[in-house]
TORKOL-4160 file (C-alpha; in steps of 0.2 Angstrom, whole numbers, padded with zeros to 4 digits, m for minus):
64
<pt num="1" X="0000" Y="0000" Z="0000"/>
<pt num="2" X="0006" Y="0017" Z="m0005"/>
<pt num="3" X="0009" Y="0031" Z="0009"/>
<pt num="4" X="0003" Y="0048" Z="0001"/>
<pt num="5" X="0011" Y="0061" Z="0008"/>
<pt num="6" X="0003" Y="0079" Z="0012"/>
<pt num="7" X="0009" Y="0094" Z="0003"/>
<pt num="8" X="0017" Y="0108" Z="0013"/>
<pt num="9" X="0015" Y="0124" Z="0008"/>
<pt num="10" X="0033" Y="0134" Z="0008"/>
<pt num="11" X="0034" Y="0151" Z="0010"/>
<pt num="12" X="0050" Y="0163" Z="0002"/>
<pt num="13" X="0065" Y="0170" Z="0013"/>
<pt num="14" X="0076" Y="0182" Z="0007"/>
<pt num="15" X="0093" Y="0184" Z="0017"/>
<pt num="16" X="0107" Y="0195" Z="0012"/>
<pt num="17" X="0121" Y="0189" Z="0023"/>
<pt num="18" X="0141" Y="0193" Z="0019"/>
<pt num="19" X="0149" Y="0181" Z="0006"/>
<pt num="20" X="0161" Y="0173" Z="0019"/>
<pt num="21" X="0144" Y="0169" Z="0027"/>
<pt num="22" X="0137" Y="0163" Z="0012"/>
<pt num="23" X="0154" Y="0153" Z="0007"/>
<pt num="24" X="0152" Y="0143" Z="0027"/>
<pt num="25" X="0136" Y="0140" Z="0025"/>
<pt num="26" X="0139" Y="0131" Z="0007"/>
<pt num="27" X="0153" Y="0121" Z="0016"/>
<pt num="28" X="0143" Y="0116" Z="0027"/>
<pt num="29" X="0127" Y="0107" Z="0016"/>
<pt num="30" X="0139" Y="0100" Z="0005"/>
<pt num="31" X="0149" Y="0092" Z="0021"/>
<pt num="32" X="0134" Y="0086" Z="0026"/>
<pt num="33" X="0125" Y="0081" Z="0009"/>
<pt num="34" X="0113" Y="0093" Z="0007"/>
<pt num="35" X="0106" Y="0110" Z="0002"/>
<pt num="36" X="0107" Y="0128" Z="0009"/>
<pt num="37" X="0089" Y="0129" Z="0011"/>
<pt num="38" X="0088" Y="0111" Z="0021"/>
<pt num="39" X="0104" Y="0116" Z="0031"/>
<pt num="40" X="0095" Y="0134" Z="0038"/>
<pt num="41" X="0078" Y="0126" Z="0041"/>
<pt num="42" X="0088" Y="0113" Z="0051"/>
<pt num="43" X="0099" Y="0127" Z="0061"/>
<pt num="44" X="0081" Y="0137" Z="0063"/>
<pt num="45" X="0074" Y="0122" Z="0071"/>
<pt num="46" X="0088" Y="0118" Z="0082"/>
<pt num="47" X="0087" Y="0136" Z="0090"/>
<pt num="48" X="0072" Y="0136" Z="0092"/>
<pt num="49" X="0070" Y="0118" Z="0102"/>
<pt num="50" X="0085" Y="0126" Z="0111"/>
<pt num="51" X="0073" Y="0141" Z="0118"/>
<pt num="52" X="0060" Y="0128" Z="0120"/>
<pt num="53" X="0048" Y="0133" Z="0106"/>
<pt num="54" X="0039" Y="0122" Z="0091"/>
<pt num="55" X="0040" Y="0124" Z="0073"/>
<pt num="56" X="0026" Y="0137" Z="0068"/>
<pt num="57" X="0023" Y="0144" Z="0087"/>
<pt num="58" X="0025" Y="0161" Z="0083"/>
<pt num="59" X="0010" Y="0170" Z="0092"/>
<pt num="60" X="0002" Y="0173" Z="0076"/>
<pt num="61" X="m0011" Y="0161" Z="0067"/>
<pt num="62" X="m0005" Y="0151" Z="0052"/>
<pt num="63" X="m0010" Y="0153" Z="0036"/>
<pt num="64" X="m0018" Y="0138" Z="0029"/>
């Protein structure tokens, strides 16, 4: 039996950071096999478990 998976809506971030920054960060995903994009959403998370808040706990409602 086939597992459907639900699609996520994304939502666009736009981050001007300095290209040292920029050059780390690359190093980073490709040391660990993945994307920028993945590696920031996995750094976000982490913070954000670290202050003891969820993914999407924000004070606002989401968007659906």
């Amino acid at each position: 039996m086939a597992t459907q998976r639900l699609k996520v809506r994304t939502a666009t971030m736009t981050l001007r950071v300095e290209p040292k920054l920029k050059a780390a960060a690359e190093a980073a995903a490709e040391r660990e096999h993945r994307g920028i994009t993945s590696l920031i959403e996995v750094l976000i998370l982490n913070h954000c478990r670290s202050l003891g808040l969820t993914a999407g706990q924000n004070g606002k409602e989401q968007h659906q």
